[in-house]
C-alpha positions as CSV (number, residue, x, y, z in Angstrom):
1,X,0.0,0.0,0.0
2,X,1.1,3.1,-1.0
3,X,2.4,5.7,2.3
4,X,1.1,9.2,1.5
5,X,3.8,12.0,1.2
6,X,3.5,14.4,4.0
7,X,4.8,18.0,2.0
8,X,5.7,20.8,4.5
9,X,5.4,24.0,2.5
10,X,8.2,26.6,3.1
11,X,6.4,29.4,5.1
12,X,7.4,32.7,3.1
13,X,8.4,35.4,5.1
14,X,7.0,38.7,3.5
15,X,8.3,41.0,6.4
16,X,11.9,39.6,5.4
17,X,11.6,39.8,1.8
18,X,10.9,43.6,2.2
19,X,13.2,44.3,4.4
20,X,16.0,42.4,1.6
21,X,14.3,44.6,-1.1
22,X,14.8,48.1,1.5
23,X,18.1,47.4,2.2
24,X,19.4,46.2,-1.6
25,X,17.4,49.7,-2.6
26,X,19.9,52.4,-2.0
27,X,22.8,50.2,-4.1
28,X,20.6,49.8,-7.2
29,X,18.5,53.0,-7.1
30,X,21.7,55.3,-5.4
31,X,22.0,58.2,-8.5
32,X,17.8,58.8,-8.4
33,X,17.7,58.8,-4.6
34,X,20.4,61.2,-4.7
35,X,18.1,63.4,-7.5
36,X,15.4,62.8,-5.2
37,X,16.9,64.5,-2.3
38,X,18.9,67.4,-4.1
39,X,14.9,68.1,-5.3
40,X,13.7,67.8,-2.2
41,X,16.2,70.4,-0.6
42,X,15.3,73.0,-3.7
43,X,12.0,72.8,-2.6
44,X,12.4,73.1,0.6
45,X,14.6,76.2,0.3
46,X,12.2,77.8,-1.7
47,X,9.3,77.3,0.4
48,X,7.8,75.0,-1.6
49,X,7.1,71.9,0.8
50,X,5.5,74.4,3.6
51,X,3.0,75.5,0.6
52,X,2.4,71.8,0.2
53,X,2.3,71.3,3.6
54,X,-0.2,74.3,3.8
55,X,-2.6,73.0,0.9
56,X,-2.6,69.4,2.0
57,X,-3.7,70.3,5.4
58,X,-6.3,73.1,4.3
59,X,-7.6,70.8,1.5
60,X,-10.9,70.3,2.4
61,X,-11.6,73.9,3.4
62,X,-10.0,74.6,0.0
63,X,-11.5,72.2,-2.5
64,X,-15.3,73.6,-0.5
65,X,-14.5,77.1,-1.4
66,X,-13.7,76.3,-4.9
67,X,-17.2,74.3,-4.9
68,X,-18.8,76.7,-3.5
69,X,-17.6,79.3,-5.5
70,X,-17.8,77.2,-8.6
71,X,-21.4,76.7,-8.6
72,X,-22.7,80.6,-9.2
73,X,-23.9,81.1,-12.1
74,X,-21.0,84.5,-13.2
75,X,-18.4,81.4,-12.3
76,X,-19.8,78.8,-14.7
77,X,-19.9,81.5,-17.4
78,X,-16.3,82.7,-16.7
79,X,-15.5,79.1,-17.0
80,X,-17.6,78.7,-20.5
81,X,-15.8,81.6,-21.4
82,X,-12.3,81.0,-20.9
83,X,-12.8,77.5,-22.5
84,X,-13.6,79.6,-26.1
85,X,-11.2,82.0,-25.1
86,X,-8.6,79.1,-25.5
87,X,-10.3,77.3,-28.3
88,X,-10.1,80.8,-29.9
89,X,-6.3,81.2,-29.5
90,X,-5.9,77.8,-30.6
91,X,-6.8,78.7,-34.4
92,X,-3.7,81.4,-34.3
93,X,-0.4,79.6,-35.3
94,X,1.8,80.7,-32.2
95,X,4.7,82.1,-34.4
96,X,2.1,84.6,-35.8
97,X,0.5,85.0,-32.5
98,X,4.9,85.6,-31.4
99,X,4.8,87.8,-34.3
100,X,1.7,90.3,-33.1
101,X,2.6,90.4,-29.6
102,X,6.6,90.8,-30.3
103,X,5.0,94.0,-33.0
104,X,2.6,95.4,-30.0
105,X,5.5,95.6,-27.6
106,X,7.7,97.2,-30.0
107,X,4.8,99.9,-31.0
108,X,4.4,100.4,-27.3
109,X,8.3,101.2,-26.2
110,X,8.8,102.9,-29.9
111,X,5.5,103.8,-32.0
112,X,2.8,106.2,-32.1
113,X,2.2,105.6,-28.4
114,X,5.2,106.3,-26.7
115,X,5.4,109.6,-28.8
116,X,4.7,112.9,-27.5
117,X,2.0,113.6,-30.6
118,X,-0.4,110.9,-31.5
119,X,-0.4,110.2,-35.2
120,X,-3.2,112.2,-37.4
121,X,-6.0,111.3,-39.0
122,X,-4.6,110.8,-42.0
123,X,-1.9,108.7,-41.1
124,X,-4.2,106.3,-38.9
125,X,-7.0,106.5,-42.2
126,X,-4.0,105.4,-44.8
127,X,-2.9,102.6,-41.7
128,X,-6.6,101.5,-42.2
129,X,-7.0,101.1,-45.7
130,X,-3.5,99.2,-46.3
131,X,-3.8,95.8,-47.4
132,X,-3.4,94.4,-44.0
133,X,-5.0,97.1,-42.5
134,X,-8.1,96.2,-44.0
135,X,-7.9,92.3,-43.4
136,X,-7.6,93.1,-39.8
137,X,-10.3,95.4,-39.9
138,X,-12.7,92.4,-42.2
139,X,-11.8,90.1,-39.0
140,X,-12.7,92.5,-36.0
141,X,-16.2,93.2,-38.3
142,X,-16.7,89.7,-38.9
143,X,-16.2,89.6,-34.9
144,X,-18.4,92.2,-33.9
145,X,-21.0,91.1,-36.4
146,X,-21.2,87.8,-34.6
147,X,-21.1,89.2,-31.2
148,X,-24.1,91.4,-31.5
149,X,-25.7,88.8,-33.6
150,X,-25.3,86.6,-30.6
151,X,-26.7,89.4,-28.0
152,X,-30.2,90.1,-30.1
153,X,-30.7,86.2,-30.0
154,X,-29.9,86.0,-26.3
155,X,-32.6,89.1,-25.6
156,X,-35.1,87.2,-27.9
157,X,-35.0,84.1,-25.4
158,X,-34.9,86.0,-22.6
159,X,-38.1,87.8,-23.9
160,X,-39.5,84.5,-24.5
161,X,-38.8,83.4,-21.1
162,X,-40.3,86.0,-19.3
C-alpha cells in the first residue's frame, strides 16, 4: 500500500523579503535617490514643501470654497468663457501669434504711443486702408457682427422666457 507523502510547505516570510528589497534599494536606485533629495532640498529652500504642507492640510476647506464658488452662475460663465477664449487662441499659429505680440511691444516702447503727438488722421485713415490694415479690420467686423448677432438672439430668449 502506498504511504502518503507528507509535503511541508516553506512558510514565506513577507516582512523579510521587504526588508531584503529596502536594504538592496539604496545600491541599485543610489543616483535617483540622490536626485530625489537634491529636489527635495530645492524645494524646501524655496518654500515650496511648507505651501504643500499648507494645501494638504487646508484641503478640504479649499476644495469647499472652490465648490462653492464654482457653482454661481457668473463662475460657470467665466469658465464657459475661458474655455472659447482658448479654443479661440488655438486657431492662431503661435509664431504669428509671437509675431503680433513681439510687434505690440515694439509699438508700445517705440510707435505712435510712446510719442509725444499721437499720429493724425490721415496717417491712422491710410494705416486702415492698407492691405493688412483692411484684413484686420474684415476680421474684427466679422467679430463684432457675430457678437451682437449673438446678443439680439440671447434678448429674444430672454423675452420669450419672461
Amino acid at each position: 500500500m502506498a504511504k502518503p507523502v507528507t509535503m511541508f510547505p516553506k512558510v514565506r516570510n513577507e516582512r523579510e523579503e521587504l526588508l531584503a528589497k529596502l536594504s538592496d534599494a539604496p545600491v541599485e536606485h543610489a543616483a535617483a535617490l540622490l536626485d530625489l533629495y537634491e529636489l527635495a532640498q530645492v524645494l524646501h529652500e524655496h518654500g515650496t514643501l511648507d505651501l504643500l504642507r499648507g494645501l494638504v492640510g487646508a484641503s478640504d476647506d479649499l476644495i469647499g470654497r472652490v465648490a462653492r464658488g464654482m457653482s454661481k452662475p457668473e463662475s460657470i460663465r467665466a469658465s464657459r468663457n475661458l474655455i472659447e477664449l482658448v479654443k479661440l487662441l488655438s486657431w492662431f499659429d503661435p509664431e504669428t501669434l509671437k509675431g503680433v505680440v513681439d510687434q505690440g511691444e515694439t509699438l508700445l516702447a517705440t510707435g505712435p504711443i510712446a510719442q509725444s503727438e499721437p499720429p493724425g488722421w490721415w496717417t491712422i485713415f491710410q494705416r486702415m486702408t492698407s492691405r493688412d490694415g483692411r484684413r484686420g479690420l474684415a476680421l474684427i467686423a466679422e467679430v463684432m457682427n457675430e457678437f451682437g448677432r449673438r446678443i439680439d438672439r440671447s434678448k429674444t430668449r430672454e423675452e420669450e422666457a419672461s
